[in-house]
N, C-alpha and C positions, 0 to 999 in steps of 0.2 A: 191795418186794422186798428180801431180805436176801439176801447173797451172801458165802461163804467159804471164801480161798483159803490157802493151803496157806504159798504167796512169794508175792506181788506187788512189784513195782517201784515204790517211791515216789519223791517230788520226792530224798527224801534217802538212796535204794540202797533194795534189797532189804529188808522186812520181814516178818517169819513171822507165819503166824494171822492173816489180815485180812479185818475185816469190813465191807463194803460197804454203805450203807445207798442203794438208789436209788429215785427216787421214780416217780412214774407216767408222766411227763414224759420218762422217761430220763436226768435228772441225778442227779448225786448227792448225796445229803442228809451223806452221812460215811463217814469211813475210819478205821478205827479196829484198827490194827494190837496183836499182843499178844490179839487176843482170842480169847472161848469160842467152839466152832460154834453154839452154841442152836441154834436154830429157823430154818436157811439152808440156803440151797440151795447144798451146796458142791462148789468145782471142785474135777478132778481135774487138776493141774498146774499149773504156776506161770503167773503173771498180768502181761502189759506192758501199760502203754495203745496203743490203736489207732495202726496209722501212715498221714495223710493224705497221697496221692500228690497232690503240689501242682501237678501237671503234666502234663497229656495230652491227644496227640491220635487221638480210639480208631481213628480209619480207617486210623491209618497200620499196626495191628496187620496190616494184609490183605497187606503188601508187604514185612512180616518175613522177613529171608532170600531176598527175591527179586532183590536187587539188588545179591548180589555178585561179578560176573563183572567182571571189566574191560574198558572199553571201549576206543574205539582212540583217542582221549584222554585226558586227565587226569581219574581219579575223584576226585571231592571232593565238597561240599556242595552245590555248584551243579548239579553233575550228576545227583547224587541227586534234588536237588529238580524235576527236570522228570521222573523217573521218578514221585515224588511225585504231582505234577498230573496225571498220567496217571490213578492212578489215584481221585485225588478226583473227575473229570469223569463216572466211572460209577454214583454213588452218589445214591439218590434217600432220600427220609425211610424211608422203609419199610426199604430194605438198609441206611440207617444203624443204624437203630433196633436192627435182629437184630444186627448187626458188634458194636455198643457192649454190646448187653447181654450178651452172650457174652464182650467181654472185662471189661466190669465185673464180674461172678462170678467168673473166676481171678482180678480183681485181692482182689475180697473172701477168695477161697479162700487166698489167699496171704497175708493178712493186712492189707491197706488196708481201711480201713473209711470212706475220704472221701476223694472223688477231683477234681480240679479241672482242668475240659476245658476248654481253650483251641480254642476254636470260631470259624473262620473258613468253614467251606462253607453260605454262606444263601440264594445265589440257584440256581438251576435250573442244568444243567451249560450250558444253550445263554445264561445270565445273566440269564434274566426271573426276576422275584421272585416266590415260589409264593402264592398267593390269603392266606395265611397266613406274614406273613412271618417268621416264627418255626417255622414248621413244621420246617427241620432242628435247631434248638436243641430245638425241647421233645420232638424224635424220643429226643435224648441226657439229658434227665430224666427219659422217660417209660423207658429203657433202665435208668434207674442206681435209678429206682423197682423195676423187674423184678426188678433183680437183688439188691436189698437194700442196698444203698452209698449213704451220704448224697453230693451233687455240690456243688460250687459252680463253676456255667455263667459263662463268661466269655465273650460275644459278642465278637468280635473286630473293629474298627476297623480295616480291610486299605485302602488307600486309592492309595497308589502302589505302582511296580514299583521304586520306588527313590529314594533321597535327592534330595531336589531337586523332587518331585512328578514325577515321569516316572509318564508315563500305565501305568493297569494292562496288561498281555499280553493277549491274546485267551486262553492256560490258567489267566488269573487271573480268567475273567470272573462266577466262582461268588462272590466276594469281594465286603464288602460296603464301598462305599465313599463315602459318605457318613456324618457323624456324628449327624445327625439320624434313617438308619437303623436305627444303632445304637444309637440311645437309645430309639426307639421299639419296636425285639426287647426289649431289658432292660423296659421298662417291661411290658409284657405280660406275660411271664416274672414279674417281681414281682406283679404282678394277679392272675396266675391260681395261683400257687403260695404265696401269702403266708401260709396257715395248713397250710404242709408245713415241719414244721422240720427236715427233712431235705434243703431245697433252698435255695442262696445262688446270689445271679444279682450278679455282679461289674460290676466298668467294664474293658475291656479295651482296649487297642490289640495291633499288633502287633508292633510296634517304630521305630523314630527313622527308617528307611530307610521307612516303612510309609504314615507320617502325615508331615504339615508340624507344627512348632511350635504355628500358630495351629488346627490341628483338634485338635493335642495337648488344647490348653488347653481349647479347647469340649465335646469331650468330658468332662474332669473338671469343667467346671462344669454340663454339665448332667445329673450322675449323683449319685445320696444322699451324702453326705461320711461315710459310715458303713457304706460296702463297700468288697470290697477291689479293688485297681487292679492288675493285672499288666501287666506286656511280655517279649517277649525282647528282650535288651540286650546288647551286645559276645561274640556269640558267634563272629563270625568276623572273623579279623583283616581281612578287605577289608572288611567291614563297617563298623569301628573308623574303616580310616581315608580311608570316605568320609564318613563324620559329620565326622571331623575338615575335611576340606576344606571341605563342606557350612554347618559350624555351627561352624566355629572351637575344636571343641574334643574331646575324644573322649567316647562317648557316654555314660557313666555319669558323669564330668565336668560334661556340659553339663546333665544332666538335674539331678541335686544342685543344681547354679547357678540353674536356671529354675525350679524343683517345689518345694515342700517338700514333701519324700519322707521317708516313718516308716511305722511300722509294719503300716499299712493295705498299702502296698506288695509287691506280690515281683518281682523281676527276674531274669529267670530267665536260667540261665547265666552273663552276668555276667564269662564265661574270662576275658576280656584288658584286666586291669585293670590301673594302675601301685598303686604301695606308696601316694598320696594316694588315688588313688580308692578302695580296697581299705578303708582306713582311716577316711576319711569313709562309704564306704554302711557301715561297723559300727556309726558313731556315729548314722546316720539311723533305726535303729530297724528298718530296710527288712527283708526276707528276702529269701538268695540261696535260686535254685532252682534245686538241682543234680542234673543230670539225666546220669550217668555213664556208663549203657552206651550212650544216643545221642551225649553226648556224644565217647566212641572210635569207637564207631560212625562215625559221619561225622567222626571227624578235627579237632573244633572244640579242642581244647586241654585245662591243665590249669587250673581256679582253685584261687588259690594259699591252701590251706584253713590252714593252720599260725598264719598271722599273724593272717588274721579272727577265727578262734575266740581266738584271746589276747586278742584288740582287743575281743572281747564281740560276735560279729557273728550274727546270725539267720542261721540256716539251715535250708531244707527239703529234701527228696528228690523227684524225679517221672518217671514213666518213659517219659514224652514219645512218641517213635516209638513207643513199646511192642517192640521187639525183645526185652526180657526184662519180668515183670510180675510180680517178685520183686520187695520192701524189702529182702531181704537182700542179694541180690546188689546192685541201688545202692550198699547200705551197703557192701559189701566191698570195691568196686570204687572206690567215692568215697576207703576208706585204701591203698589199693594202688597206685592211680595217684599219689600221692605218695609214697610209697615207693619208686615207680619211677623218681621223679624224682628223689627227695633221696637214692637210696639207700643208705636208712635204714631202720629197722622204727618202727612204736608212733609215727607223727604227729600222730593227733589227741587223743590223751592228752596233755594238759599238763602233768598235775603226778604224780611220780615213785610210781606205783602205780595212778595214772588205770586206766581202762579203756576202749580202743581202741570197744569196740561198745559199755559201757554211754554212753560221751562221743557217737558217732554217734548211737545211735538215742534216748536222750533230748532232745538237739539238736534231730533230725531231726523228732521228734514233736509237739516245742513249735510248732516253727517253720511245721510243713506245718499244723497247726492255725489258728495266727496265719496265715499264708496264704490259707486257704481261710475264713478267716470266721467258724470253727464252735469253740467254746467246749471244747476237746480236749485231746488230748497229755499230760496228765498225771493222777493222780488226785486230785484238788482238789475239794474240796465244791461244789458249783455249777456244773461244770461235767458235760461231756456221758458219759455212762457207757460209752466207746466202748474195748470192750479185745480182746484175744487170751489164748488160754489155748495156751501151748508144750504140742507134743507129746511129752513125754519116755518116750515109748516110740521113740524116734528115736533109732536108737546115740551118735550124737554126743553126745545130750544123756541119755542115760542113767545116773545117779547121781551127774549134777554139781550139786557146790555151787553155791548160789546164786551166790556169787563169780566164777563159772565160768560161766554160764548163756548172758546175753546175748553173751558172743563165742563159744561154741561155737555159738548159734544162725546169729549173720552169719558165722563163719569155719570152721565148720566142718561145716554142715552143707549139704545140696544141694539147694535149692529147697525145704525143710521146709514142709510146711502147718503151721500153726495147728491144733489138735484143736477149735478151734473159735472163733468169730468173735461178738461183741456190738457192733452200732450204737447207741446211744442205749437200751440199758438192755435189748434185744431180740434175742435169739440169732439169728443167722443159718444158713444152709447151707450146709457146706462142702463138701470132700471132690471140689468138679468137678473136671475133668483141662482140661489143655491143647486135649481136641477141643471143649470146651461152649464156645471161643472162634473158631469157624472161620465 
């Protein structure tokens, strides 16, 4: 397939007249900007590589906007998160499977094209393991199949209710806690999906509060040394400093100390780091997972983006609770909340002409790629032919320069669709609404 755009986005800005050369595979065989249309099938509108949402968990889309009245205590994360288990306790494969794939399609229609679900509901709401213990995991492949979106499944290692090994809650009893369970879901998952290259089956836990040290460790050694490893990590300051009591040290600290953590890694959120931790996970190769409108959503903080990206630090995008299933808005939200901190305008530009959303969402696209597994994020010969074509019949972006293009799309437009979305070299469907997610 030959393909010819108009602008595309390369590793080095904006290039006019580009010819794609992709193979049957869905990678790319060349990019060869400057050129003729010959013989291509050419878009109409300018061309970014795909953005993979490094982060989500699709059930929580059903509880969007349902939880915020205040209660006659303190709203915070904790209190959310029992609204949370409420409503994970109603959910079987079947009503997973329709939930996911309904929001896997907005996520695709909005421009993700590889999504990576942190998956912790595996056993039965009453805690018995279903005949298949993989049955809610491959409900969430056989969802991200439907819907056209490559995944990469992250079985989740949920093992305590708290640092220290405090036993799970009777609303945690869906949670799979043992790490021999969850090497044996991943293993299946890899068995039966191993010639879909549209699917990655990860090493997961769920965080330092979640696991002990020593199930930490057994699960990474009994998982391929060549997928990726996520956690959430110092998202909530009581979080931070019950590790620290716990493990003498706070948690992205103590992990760096015990792990050798690189780029297989994403940690996601990450908020409440000191200026060494901040500085060491840049140098480990790691990817942060930054997940902005959960993270205001629920109050968890800001990370502190300005020094990382100087220090050379990885980072992804993921829209986690799913309360919004826009990249753009992430992105917009990820420059603004520092903004609002420093304030300041133009943070994640570095250097004096930078570009605020070309510096985000090429970032963001490398990093959720390296995140999730999948060979992405840029247009590099060999890698995977996953892109969007901007709608610029969209006022905001209507006869803007190239120059202009990627921050009219995160800044100034409203939820913009894509006019059209490619997975690995394969046009997809776009065009759903907000209800093809209910």
């Amino acid at each position: 397939m030959r393909l010819f755009a108009r602008e595309a986005f390369l590793p080095g800005g904006w290039a006019p007249d580009v010819a794609f050369e992709i193979a049957a595979d869905g990678t790319i065989l060349s990019v060869e900007p400057g050129a003729e249309p010959g013989e291509s099938e050419r878009i109409e509108g300018a061309v970014l590589p795909g953005m993979a949402n490094l982060h989500s968990h699709a059930f929580q889309r059903a509880m969007a906007g349902t939880a915020e009245r205040r209660g006659a205590g303190a709203d915070d994360f904790w209190s959310w998160r029992e609204a949370m288990y409420a409503l994970a306790n109603r959910l079987d494969p079947d009503a997973l499977r329709a939930l996911a794939t309904g929001v896997y399609r907005a996520m695709l229609a909005a421009g993700y094209t590889v999504v990576a679900e942190f998956h912790y509901l595996h056993r039965d709401p009453q805690g018995t393991w279903y005949a298949d213990r993989a049955a809610m995991a491959r409900a969430l492949i056989e969802a991200a199949r439907e819907a056209g979106i490559a995944i990469c499944l992250l079985p989740a290692l949920y093992a305590h209710a708290d640092v220290g090994g405090v036993p799970l809650r009777p609303e945690q009893r869906r949670f799979a806690s043992g790490v021999d369970d969850v090497l044996e879901i991943a293993r299946t998952l890899r068995a039966d999906y191993a010639h879909d290259p549209d699917v990655v089956v990860g090493t997961c836990a769920h965080s330092l509060r979640a696991v002990t040290p020593h199930e930490l460790r057994a699960l990474l050694e009994g998982a391929p040394r060549d997928v990726p490893v996520h956690l959430h990590i110092a998202e909530q300051q009581r979080e931070v400093d019950a590790v620290r009591a716990a493990l003498g040290a706070p948690p992205v600290a103590w992990l760096l100390a015990e792990y050798a953590v690189d780029a297989r890694w994403c940690l996601v959120h990450a908020t409440h780091v000191d200026d060494a931790e901040r500085d060491a996970l840049a140098r480990s190769g790691a990817v942060v997972g930054l997940c902005p409108t959960t993270e205001a959503n629920l109050g968890d903080g800001l990370f502190p983006l300005q020094p990382y990206l100087a220090a050379g630090g990885a980072l992804g995008i993921g829209s986690d609770s799913n309360v919004s299933l826009a990249p753009t808005e992430e992105l917009r939200w990820l420059e603004y909340g520092q903004r609002l901190a420093h304030q300041r305008r133009i943070v994640a530009a570095l250097d004096p002409g930078a570009s605020a959303g070309e510096t985000l969402y090429g970032r963001a696209a490398a990093g959720g790629a390296q995140a999730c597994g999948f060979a992405g994020g840029a247009f590099v010969p060999g890698r995977r032919a996953d892109l969007i074509v901007l709608d610029e019949r969209t006022p905001a972006l209507a006869d803007a320069p190239p120059s202009e293009l990627i921050d009219r799309y995160v800044f100034a437009t409203d939820r913009a669709q894509p006019l059209r979305v490619m997975v690995r070299g394969r046009w997809r469907g776009t065009g759903r609404t907000e209800r093809s997610d209910r």
